[in-house]
C-alpha positions in Angstrom: -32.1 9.6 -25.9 -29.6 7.9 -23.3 -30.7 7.0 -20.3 -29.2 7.0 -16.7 -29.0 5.3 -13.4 -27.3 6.5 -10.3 -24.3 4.9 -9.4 -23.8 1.9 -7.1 -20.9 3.7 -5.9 -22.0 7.3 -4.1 -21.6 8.0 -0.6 -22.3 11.6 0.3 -21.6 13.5 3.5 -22.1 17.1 5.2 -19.6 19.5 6.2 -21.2 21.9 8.2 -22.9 24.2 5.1 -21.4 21.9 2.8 -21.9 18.8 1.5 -19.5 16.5 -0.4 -19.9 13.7 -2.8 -17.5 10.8 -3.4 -18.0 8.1 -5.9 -15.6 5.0 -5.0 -14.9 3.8 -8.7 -14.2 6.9 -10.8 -12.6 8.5 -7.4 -14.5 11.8 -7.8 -15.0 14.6 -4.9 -17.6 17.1 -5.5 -18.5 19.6 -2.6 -21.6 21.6 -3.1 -23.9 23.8 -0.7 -27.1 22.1 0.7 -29.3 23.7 -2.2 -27.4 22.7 -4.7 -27.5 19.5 -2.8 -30.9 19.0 -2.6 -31.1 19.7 -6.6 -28.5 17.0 -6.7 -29.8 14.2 -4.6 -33.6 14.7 -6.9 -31.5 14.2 -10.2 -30.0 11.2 -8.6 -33.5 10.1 -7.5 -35.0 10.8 -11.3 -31.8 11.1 -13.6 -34.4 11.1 -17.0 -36.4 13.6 -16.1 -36.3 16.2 -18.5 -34.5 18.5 -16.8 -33.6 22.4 -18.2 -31.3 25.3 -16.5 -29.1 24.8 -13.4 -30.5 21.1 -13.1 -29.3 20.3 -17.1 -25.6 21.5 -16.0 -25.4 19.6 -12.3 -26.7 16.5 -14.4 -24.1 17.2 -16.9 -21.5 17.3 -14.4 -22.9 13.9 -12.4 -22.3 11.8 -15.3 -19.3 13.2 -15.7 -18.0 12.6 -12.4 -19.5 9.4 -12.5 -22.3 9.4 -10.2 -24.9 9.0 -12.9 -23.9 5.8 -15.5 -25.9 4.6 -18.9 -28.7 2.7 -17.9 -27.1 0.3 -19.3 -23.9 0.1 -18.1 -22.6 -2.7 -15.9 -20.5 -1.2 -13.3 -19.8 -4.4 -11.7 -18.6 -6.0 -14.8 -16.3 -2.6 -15.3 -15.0 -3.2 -12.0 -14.4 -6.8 -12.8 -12.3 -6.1 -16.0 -10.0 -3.5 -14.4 -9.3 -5.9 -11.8 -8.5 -8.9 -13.8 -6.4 -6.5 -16.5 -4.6 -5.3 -13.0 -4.3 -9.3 -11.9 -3.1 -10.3 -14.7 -0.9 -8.0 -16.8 2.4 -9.4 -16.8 4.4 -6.1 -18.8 5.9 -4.6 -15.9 7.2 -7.5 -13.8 7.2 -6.9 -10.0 9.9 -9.0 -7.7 10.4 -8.7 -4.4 13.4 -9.8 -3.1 14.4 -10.9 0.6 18.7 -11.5 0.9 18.1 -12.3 3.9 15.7 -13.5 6.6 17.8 -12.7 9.5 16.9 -9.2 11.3 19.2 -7.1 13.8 15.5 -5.7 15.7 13.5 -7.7 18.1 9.8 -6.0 17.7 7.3 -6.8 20.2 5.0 -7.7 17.6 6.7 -9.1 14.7 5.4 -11.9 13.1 8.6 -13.3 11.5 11.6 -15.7 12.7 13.7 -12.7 12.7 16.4 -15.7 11.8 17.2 -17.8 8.7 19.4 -18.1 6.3 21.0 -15.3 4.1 21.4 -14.9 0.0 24.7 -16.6 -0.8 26.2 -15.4 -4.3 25.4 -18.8 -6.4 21.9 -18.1 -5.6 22.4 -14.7 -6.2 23.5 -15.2 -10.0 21.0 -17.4 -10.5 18.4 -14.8 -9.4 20.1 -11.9 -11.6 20.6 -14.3 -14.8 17.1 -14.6 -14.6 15.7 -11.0 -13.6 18.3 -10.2 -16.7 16.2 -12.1 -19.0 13.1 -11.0 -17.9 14.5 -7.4 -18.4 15.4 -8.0 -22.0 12.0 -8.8 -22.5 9.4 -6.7 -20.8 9.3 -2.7 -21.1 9.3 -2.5 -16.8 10.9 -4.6 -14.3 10.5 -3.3 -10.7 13.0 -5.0 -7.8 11.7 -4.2 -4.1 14.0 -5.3 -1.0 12.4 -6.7 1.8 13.4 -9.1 4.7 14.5 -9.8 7.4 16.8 -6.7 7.6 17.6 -6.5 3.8 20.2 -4.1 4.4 22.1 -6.3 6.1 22.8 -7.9 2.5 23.6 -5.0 0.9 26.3 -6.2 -1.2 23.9 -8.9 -2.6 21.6 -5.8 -3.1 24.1 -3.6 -4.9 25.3 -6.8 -7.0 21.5 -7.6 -8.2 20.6 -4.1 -9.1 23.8 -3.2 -10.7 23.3 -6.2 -13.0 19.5 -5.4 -13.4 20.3 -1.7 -14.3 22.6 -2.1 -16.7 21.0 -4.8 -18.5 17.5 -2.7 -18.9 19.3 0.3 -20.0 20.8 -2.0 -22.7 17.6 -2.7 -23.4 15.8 0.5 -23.4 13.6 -0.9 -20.2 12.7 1.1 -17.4 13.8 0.1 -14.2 12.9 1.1 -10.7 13.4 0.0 -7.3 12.5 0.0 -3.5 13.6 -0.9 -0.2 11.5 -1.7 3.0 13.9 -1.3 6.1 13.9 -0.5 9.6 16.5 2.5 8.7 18.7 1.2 11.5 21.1 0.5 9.0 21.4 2.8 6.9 24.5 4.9 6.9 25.1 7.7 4.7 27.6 5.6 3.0 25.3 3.1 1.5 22.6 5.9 1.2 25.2 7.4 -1.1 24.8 4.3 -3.5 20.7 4.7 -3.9 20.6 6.9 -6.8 22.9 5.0 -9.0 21.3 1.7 -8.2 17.5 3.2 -8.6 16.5 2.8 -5.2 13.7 5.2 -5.5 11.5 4.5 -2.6 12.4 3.3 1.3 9.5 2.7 3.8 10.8 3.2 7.2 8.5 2.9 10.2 8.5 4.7 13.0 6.2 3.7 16.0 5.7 7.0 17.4 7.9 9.5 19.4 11.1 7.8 21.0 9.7 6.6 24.3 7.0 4.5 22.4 9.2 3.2 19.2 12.2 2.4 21.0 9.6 0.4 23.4 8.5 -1.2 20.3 11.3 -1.7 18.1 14.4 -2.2 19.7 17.5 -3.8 18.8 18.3 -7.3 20.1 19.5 -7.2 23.4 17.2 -4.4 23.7 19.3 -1.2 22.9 17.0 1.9 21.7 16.5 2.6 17.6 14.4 6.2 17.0 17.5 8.3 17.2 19.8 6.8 14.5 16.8 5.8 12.1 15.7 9.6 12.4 19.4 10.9 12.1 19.4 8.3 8.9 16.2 9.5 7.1 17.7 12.8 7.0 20.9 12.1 6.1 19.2 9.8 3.6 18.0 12.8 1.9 20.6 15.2 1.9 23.0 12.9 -0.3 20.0 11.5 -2.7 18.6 13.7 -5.4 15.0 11.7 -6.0 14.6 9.6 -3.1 11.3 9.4 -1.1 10.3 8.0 2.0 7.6 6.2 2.9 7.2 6.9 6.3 4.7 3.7 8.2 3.4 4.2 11.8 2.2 1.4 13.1 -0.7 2.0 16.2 -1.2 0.4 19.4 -2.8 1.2 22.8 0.5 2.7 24.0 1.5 5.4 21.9 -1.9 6.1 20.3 -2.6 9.8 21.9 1.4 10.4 21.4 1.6 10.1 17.7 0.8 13.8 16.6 4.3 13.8 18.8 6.3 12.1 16.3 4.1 14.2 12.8 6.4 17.4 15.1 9.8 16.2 14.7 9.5 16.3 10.8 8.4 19.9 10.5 12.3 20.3 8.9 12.2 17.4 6.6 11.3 17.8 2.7 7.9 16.7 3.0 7.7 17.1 -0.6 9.8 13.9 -0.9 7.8 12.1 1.7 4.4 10.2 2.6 3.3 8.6 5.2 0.4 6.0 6.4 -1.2 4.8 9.6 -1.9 0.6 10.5 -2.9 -0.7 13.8 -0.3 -3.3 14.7 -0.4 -6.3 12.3 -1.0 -9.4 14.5 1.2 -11.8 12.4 0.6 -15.0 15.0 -1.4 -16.2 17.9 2.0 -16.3 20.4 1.2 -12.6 22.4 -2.3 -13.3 22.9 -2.2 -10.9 25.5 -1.0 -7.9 23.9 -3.0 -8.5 20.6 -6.2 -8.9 23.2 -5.4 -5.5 24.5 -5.6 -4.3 21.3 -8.6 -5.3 20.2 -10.4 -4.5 23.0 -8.8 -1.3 22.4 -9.1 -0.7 18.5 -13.2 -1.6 19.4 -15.7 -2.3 16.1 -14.4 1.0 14.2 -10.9 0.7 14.1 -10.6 2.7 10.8 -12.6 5.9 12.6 -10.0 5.6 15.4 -7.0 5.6 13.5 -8.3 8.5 10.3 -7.6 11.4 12.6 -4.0 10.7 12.3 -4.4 11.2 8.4 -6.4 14.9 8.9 -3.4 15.5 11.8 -0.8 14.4 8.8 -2.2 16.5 6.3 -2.4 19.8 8.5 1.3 18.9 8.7 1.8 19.6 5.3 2.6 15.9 4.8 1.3 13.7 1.8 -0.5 10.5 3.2 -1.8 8.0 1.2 -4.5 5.0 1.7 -2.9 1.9 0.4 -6.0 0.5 -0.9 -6.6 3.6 -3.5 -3.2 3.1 -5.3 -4.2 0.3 -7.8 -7.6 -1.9 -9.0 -6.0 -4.8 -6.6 -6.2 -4.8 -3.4 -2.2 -5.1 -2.5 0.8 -5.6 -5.3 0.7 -9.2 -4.7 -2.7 -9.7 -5.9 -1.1 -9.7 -9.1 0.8 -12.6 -11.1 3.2 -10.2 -12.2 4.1 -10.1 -8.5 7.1 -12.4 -7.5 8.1 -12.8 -3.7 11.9 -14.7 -3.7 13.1 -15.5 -0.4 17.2 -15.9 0.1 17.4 -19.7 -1.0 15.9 -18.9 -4.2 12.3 -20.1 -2.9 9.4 -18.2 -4.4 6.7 -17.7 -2.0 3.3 -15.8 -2.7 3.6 -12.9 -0.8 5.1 -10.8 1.7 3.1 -12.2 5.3 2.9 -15.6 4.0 6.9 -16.5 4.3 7.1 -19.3 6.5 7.7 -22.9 5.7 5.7 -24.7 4.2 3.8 -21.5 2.0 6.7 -21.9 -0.9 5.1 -22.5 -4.2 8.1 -22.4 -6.4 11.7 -21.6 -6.9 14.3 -19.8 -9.2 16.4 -22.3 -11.4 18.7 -22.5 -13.8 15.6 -22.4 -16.2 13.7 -19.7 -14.6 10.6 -20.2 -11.9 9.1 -23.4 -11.6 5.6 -23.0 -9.7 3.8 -26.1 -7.6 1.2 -25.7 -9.8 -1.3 -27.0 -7.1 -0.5 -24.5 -5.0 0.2 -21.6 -7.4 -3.5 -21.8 -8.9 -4.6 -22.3 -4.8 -3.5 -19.1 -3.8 -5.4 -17.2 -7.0 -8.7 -19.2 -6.9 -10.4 -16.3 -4.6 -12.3 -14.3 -6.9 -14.2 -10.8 -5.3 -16.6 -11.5 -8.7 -18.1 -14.6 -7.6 -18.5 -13.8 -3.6 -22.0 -12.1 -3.2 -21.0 -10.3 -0.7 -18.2 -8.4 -2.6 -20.1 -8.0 -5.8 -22.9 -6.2 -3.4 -20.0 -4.0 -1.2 -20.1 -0.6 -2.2 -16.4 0.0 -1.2 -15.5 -2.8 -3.7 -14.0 -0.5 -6.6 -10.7 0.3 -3.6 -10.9 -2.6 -1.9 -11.1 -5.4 -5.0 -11.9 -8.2 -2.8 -9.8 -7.6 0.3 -6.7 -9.8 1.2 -5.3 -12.9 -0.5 -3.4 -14.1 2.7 -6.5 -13.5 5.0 -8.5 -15.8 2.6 -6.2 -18.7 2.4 -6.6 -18.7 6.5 -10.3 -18.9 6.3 -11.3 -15.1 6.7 -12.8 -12.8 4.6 -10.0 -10.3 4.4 -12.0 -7.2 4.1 -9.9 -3.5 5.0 -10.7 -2.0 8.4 -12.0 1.1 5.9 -15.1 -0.9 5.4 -16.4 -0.7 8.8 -17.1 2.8 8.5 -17.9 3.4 4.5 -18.9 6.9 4.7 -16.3 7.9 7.4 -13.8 6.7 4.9 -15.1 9.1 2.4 -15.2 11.9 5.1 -11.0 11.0 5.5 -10.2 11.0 2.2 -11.9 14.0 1.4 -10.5 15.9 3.9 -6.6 14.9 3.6 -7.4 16.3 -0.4 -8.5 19.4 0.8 -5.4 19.9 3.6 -3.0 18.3 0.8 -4.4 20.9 -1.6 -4.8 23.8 0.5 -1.1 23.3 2.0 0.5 23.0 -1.7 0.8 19.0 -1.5 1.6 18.3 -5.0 0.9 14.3 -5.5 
């Protein structure tokens, strides 16, 4: 007869009459009434027991949800082989690409140079000639766009993709493609290009209702943003069949009580062919001490509990939102050696918030990447499976050891989700339920 053990992984929450499970690794939801509740948490309690009628089934359906395991299953070393299979599967190549560091915005908190050089065409070749041969080779190649503004290189971006494209459907490879942009640029005549060159996703971030985002992100020289980026996004898709938008709203003390605001000037847009997500501003430096402090100070110990009602709010709107963290067993896509950051001078740096001199760790050839080896294996050593800490978390099956970047600086890199476990749970849940209940398809 097998044996069970309750998972490390349950959290478990009321809802007025109701009360909901959640198991963090198999990503299960169950929401029961407090008898059946009680029944449940005594199977979890004694799982061999020889249990018979209504307590046989609800134990039938915990291990298949997950929240009872075999005795003698190791759910830690589970968790550990999905991760590394997720770390290191190299079959579907992901590059992202910057054409340029230069940026036409001036955001009051961005951590980049917002200068540098631009992609000139001999480095662009090089780039392509090898992307081609990595596409005659794997069964998926991905190409994101990233900067800087990379849509200030869009020629570069058309010729790359073009290449890329034609080469994989030579090949029989599948290819797909991305863009993160601050929409400023983005006319209906390049939107016009995106289908053809498989530009299937564009995150554009909008910091609230106009008064706050053009406070935030204006142009240089200060000139306001929100209306042409919103005028953009829709135009964007009108003229694309399959486009989506990732829609990111970054929080601060200023527009914090004005975002449901900006969730009201979408009720027209396709949501079906949008998400969207929620970050406190990212301090990227230690110049604006000031504004950062205020921040903190604001965000206080529970900056995940503060921020989640914009996700409920989201989902009421008939939006789809989505929690970066549950969308693969790594914690970001550059946990990953099949993730490739290339900045514009060919330079291959290890991910997107670590470009700055100095963090390069390779560079594109003539004969393909060649790594600093020293620092190539640096940036990988950090292993979630042999902190203690992480191999005792319960939110490690989403969170997979936290981030990369944060760890080479000396922190522990852990997602604001984890200061409030169960809260986290309560969120997710409840953006299901609105998703569901509003005909969200994912």
């Amino acid at each position: 007869m097998i044996e069970y053990k309750e998972s490390k992984y349950n959290v478990w929450f009321e809802e007025g009459e109701k009360v909901v499970f959640v198991n963090y690794l198999t990503r299960a939801i169950a929401t029961v009434n407090k008898d059946r509740a009680k029944m449940i948490k005594e199977i979890l309690e004694n799982p061999n027991k020889n249990w018979n009628g209504e307590y046989k089934k609800l134990k039938e359906d915990l291990i298949y949800g997950g929240y009872l395991v075999n005795k003698y299953f190791d759910e830690l070393q589970h968790l550990k082989m999905m991760n590394y299979i997720s770390r290191y599967d190299t079959s579907s190549p992901i590059f992202t690409i910057m054409p340029t560091l230069q940026c036409n915005f001036d955001c009051v908190y961005c951590y980049e140079s917002k200068e540098g050089p631009s992609m000139r065409y001999e480095i662009a070749e090089r780039i392509v000639d090898y992307l081609c041969e990595i596409a005659r080779k794997k069964r998926k190649i991905s190409i994101g766009w990233f900067g800087g503004e990379p849509l200030i290189s869009f020629e570069i971006i058309r010729y790359i993709n073009e290449r890329v494209a034609k080469v994989c459907e030579e090949y029989n490879s599948e290819f797909h493609s991305s863009m993160s942009t601050n929409g400023f640029l983005l006319s209906e005549d390049k939107a016009r290009y995106f289908d053809e060159l498989k530009i299937r996703n564009v995150q554009i971030t909008l910091d609230g209702p106009p008064e706050y985002h053009n406070k935030y992100r204006p142009l240089k020289g200060g000139a306001e943003t929100f209306d042409k980026i919103y005028n953009n996004m829709k135009k964007l898709l009108e003229v694309t069949e399959t486009t989506q938008i990732s829609l990111r709203v970054n929080v601060g003390v200023e527009n914090y009580d004005h975002i449901p605001q900006l969730l009201d000037m979408f009720d027209e847009f396709p949501k079906e062919r949008m998400r969207i997500y929620f970050r406190w501003i990212f301090q990227g430096g230690e110049d604006k001490n000031g504004f950062y402090k205020k921040l903190h100070e604001f965000k206080g110990l529970n900056s995940f509990k503060k921020i989640s009602k914009f996700y409920v709010k989201a989902a009421e709107k008939g939006f789809k939102v989505f929690f970066p963290i549950l969308t693969q067993s790594r914690y970001c896509e550059y946990d990953s050696v099949a993730a490739t950051v290339i900045g514009p001078e060919g330079e291959v740096y290890p991910c997107t918030v670590a470009v700055m001199k100095g963090s390069e760790f390779g560079k594109v050839t003539e004969n393909g990447i060649e790594y600093e080896k020293e620092k190539y294996l640096y940036w990988y050593k950090p292993d979630a499976f042999e902190d203690e800490e992480c191999k005792s978390c319960k939110i490690l099956p989403i969170c997979m050891g936290g981030c990369r970047n944060a760890k080479m600086g000396g922190n522990k890199g852990c997602p604001e989700e984890k200061r409030d476990m169960e809260h986290f749970a309560k969120v997710w849940y409840f953006t299901k339920k609105l998703e569901k209940s509003c005909g969200v398809e994912k």
